[in-house]
NUBAKOL-770177 format. One record per residue (C-alpha): residue in three letters; x, y, z. Coordinates in nm, 4 decimals. Layout:
  vodo        xx        yy        zz
   ALA         X         Y         Z
...
END
This chain:
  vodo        xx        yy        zz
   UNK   -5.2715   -3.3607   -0.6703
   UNK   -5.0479   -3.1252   -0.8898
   UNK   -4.8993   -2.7857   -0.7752
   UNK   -5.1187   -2.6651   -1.0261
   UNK   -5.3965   -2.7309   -0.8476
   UNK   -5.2713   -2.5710   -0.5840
   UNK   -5.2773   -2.2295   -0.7741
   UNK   -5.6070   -2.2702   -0.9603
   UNK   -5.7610   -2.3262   -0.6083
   UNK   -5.5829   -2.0136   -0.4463
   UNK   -5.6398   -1.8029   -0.7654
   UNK   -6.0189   -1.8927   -0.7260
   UNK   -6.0482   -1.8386   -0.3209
   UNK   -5.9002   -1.5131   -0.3723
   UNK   -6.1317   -1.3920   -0.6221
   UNK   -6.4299   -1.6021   -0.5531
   UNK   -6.5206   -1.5924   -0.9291
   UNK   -6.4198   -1.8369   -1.1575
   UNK   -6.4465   -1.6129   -1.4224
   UNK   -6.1911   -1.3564   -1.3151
   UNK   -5.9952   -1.6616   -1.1350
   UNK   -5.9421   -1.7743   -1.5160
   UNK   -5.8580   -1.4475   -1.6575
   UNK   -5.5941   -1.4572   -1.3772
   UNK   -5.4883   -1.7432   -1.4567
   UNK   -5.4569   -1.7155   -1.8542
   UNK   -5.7165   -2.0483   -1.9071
   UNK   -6.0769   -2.1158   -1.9834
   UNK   -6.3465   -2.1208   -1.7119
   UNK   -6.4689   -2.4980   -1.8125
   UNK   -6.1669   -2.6576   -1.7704
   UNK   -6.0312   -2.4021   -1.4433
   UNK   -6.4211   -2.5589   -1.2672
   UNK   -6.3327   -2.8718   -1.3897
   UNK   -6.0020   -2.9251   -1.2095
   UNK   -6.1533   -2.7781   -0.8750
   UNK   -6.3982   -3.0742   -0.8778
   UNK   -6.1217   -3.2922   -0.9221
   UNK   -5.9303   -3.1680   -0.6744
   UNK   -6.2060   -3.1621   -0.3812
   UNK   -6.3146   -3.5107   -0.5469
   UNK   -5.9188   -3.6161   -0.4438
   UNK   -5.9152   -3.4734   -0.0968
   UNK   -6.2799   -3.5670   -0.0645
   UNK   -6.3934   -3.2927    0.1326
   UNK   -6.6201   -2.9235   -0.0722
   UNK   -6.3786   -2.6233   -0.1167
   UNK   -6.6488   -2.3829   -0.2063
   UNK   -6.9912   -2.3134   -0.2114
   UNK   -7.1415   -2.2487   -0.5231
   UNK   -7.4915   -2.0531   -0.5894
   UNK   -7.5733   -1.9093   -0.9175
   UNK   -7.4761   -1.5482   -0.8124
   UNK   -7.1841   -1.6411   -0.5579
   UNK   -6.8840   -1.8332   -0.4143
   UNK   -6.8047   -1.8566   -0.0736
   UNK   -6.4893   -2.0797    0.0835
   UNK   -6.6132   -2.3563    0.3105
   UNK   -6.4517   -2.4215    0.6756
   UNK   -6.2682   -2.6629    0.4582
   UNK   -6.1674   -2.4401    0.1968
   UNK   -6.0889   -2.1584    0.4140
   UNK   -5.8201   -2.4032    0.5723
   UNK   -5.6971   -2.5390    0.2752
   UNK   -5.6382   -2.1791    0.1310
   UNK   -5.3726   -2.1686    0.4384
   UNK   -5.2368   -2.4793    0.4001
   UNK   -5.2168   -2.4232    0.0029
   UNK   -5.0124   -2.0842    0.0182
   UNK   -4.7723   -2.2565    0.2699
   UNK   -4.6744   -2.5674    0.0199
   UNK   -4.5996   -2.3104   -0.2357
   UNK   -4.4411   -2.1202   -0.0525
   UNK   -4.2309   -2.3521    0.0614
   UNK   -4.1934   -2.4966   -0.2932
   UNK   -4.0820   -2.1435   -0.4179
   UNK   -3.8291   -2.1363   -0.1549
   UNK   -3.7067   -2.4344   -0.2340
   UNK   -3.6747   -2.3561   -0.5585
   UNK   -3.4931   -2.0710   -0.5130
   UNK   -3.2266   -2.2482   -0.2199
   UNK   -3.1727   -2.4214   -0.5102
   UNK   -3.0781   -2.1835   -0.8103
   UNK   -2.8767   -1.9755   -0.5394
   UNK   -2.6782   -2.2977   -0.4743
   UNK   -2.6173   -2.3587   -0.8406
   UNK   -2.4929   -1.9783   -0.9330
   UNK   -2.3124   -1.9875   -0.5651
   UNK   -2.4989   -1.7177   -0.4057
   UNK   -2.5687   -2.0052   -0.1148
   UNK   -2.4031   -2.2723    0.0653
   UNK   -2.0657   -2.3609    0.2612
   UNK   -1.7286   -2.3905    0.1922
   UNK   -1.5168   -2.5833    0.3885
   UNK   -1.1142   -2.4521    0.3990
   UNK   -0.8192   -2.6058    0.5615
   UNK   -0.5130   -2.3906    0.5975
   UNK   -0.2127   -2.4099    0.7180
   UNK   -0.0342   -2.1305    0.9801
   UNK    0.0907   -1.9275    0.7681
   UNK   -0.2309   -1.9173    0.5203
   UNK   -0.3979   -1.5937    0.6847
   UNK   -0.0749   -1.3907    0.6462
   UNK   -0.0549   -1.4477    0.2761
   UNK   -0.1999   -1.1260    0.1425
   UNK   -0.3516   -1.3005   -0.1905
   UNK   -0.5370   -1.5073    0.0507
   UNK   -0.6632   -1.2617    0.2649
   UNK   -0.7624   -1.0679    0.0346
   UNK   -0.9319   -1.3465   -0.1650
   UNK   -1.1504   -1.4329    0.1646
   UNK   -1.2526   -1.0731    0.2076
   UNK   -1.3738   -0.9848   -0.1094
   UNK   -1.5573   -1.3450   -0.1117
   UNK   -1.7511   -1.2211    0.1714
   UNK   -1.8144   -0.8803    0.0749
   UNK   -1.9602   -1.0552   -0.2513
   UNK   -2.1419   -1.3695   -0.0909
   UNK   -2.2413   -1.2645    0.2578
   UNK   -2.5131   -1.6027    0.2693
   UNK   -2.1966   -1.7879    0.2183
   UNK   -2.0802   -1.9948    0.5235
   UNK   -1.7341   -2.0085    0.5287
   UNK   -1.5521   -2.2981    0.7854
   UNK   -1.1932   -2.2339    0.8467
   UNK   -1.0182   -2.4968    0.9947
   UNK   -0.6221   -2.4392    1.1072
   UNK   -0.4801   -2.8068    0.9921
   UNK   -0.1001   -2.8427    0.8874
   UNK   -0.0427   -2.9511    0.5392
   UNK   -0.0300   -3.3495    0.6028
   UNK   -0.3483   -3.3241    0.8211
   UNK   -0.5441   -3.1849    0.5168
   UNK   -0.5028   -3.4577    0.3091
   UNK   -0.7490   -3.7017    0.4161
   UNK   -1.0320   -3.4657    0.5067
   UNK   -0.9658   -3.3418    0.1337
   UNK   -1.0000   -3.6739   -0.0073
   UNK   -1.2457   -3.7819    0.1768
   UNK   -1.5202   -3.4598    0.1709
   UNK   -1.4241   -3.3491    0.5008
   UNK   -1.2832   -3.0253    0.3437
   UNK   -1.3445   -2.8709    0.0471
   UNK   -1.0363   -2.7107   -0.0324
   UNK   -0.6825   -2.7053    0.1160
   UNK   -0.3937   -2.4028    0.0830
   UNK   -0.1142   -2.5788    0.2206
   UNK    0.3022   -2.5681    0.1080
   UNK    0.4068   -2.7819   -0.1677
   UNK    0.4049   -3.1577   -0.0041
   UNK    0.3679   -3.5491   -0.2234
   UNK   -0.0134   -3.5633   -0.3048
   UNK   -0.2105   -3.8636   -0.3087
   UNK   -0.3756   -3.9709   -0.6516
   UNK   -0.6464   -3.8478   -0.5784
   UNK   -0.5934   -3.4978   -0.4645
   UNK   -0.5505   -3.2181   -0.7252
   UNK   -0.2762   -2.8754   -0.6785
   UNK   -0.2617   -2.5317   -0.8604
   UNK    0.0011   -2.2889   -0.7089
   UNK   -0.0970   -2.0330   -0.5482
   UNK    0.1789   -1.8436   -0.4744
   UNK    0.5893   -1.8911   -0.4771
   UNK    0.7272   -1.6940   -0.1747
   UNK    1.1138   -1.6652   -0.0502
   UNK    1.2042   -1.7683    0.2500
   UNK    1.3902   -1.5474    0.5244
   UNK    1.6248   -1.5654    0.8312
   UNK    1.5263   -1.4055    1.1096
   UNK    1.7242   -1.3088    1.4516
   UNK    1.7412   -1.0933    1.6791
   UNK    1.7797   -0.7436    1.6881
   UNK    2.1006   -0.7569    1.9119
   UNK    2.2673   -1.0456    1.6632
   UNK    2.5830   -1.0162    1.4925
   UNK    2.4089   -1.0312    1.1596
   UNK    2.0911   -0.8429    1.2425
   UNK    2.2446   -0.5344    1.0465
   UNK    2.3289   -0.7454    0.7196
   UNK    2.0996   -0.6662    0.3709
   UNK    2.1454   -1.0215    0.2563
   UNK    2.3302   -1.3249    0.4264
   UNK    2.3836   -1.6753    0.3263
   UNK    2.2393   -2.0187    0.5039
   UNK    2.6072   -2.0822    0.5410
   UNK    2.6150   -1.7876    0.7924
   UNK    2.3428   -1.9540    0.9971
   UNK    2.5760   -2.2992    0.9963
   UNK    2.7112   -2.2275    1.3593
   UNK    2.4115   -2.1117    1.5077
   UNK    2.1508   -2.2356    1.7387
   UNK    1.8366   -2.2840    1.5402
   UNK    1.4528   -2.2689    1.6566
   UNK    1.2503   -2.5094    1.4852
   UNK    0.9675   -2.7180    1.3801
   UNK    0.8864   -3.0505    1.6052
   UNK    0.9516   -3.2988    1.3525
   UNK    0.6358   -3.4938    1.4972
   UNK    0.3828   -3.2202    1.4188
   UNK    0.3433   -3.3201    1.0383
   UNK    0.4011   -2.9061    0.8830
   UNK    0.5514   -2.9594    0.5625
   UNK    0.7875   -2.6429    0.6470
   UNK    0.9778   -2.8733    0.8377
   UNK    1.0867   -3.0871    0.5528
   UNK    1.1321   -2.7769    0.3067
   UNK    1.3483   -2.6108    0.5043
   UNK    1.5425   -2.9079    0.6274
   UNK    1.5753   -2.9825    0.2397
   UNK    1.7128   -2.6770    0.1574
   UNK    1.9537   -2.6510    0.4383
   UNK    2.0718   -2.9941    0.3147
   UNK    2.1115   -2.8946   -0.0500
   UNK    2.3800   -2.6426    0.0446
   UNK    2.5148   -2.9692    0.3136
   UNK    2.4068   -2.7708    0.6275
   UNK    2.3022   -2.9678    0.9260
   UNK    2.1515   -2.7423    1.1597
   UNK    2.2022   -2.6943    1.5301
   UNK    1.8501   -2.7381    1.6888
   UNK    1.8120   -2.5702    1.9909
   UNK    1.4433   -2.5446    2.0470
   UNK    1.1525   -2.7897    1.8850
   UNK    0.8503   -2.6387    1.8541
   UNK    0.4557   -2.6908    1.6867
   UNK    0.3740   -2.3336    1.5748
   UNK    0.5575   -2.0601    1.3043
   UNK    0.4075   -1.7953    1.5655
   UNK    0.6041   -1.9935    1.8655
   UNK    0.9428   -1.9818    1.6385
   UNK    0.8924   -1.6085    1.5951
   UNK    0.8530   -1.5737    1.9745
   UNK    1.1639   -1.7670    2.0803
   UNK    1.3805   -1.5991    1.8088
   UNK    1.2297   -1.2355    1.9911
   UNK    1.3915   -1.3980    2.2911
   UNK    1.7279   -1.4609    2.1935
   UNK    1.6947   -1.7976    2.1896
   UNK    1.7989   -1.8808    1.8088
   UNK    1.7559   -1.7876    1.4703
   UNK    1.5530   -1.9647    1.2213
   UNK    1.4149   -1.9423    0.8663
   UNK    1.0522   -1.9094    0.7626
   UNK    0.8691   -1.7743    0.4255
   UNK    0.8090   -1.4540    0.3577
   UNK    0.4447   -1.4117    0.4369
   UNK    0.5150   -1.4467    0.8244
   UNK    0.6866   -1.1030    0.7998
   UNK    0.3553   -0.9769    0.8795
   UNK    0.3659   -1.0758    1.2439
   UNK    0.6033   -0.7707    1.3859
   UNK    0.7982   -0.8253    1.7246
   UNK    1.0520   -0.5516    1.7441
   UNK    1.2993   -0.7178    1.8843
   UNK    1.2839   -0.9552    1.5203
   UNK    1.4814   -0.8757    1.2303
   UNK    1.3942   -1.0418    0.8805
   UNK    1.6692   -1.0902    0.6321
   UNK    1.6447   -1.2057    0.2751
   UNK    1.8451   -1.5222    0.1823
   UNK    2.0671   -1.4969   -0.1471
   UNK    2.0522   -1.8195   -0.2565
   UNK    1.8060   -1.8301   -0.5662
   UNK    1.6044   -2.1391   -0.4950
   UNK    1.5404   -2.0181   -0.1211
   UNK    1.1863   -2.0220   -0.1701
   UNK    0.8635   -2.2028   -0.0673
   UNK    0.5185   -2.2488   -0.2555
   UNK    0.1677   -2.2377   -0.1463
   UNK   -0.0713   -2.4577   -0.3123
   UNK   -0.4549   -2.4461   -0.3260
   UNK   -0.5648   -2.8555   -0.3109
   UNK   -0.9065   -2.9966   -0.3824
   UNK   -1.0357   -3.3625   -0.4687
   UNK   -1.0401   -3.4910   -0.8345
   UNK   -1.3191   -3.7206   -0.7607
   UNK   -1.5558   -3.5094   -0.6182
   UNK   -1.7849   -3.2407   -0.7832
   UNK   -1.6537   -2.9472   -0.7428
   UNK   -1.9876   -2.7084   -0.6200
   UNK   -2.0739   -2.3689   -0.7943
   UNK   -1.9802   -2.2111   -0.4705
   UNK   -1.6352   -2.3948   -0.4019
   UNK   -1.6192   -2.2800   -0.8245
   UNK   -1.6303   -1.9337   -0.7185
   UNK   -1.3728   -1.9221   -0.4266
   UNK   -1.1438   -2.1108   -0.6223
   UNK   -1.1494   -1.8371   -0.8961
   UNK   -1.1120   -1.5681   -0.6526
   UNK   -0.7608   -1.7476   -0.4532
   UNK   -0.5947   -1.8261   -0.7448
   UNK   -0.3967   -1.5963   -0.9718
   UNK   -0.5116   -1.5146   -1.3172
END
């Protein structure tokens, strides 16, 4: 049985003339009567009943007509799941990001108008720091990764999304809260808020890094898992730390932000996908939208 078949039957029930049924259908009425006989010959059971002046649907036709429109039905739905998948009007995308991901504007914005344009799109957002990412990216797990600039596997492939500079912040009530610009050197002394080492963001090695460049060794006062924790203890009085620019969008009053002046005081975002997967029409499209032209 052919979905053609399928139509020459329902094109026929609904007229109940195989001459019209064949003008409908763009054939000849010979070979339109000869493929309903084959087709109630294959599912062995009379479709219609034929007199010289009329056709009529049997009880067996009459379900099959059902049963017919459902299978194509179901076939042109299928068919169209399908193209909408290909041009990316359909499907899911699967994102890590890191903390500071939703406070980059580029990506924000990116996500929004992605939705505005593909509201069947599912979109799974799952908060992972940037060394959890890697082996649900390489694996399938996740689809695509914005994380900071860390070592990538072989198999893992990077475009940069953004470069950002980083930024002390303090308290209002510190003795350099009223400073423009200030060095890392002025931060030497102080008590520092930072990352927990054993939580895997690669801020903690950036900023470490760049402290160490200019032969800093911080005073760490506080360990902690979360950018939005640092923020918090800093609002305290607790310590000052250093974080990129994109968390300036979290305002606490009682935080000041204050631009570094050394030059290479800067971090980068990175959107990270697998080189040895296909990369779906979909995935295609949000890819295009995150990263900059």
């Amino acid at each position: 049985m052919e979905l053609r078949h399928l139509r020459y039957f329902i094109a026929v029930a609904e007229e109940l003339h195989f001459g019209r049924a064949a003008l409908r259908l763009n054939i000849s009425q010979p070979p339109l009567s000869q493929q309903i006989q084959i087709l109630e010959h294959e599912i062995g059971a009379r479709l219609f009943a034929r007199t010289n002046r009329s056709v009529q649907l049997t009880a067996a036709g009459q379900q099959f007509l059902q049963d017919a429109r459902l299978v194509l039905q179901q076939v042109d739905q299928a068919a169209d799941k399908a193209a909408r998948l290909h041009r990316g009007d359909e499907g899911e995308i699967r994102i890590g990001f890191t903390s500071s991901a939703p406070f980059i504007t580029a990506v924000s914005d990116a996500l929004f108008s992605f939705r505005q344009r593909f509201p069947a799109v599912h979109i799974q957002m799952q908060e992972i720091n940037t060394r959890q990412q890697l082996a649900p990216l390489g694996d399938g797990r996740l689809d695509l990764g914005v994380m900071r600039n860390t070592i990538l596997p072989e198999t893992l492939d990077h475009q940069l999304l953004l470069r950002e500079p980083m930024y002390a912040l303090v308290h209002r009530a510190h003795r350099l809260a009223g400073r423009e610009r200030i060095s890392l050197s002025d931060l030497a002394q102080e008590p520092f808020v930072f990352f927990d080492p054993q939580v895997g963001t690669a801020l903690y090695g950036e900023i470490l890094g760049l402290l160490s460049r200019y032969e800093i060794q911080p005073n760490i006062a506080q360990e902690v898992g979360e950018a939005m924790t640092i923020i918090g203890l800093v609002s305290t009085g607790l310590g000052v730390s250093i974080l990129p620019a994109s968390f300036r969008r979290v305002r606490l009053s009682d935080v000041v932000w204050i631009p570094l002046v050394e030059q290479d005081a800067r971090s980068e975002v990175w959107l990270v996908w697998s080189k040895q997967r296909e990369v779906p029409a979909v995935v295609a499209a949000m890819m295009k939208m995150l990263l900059p032209e």
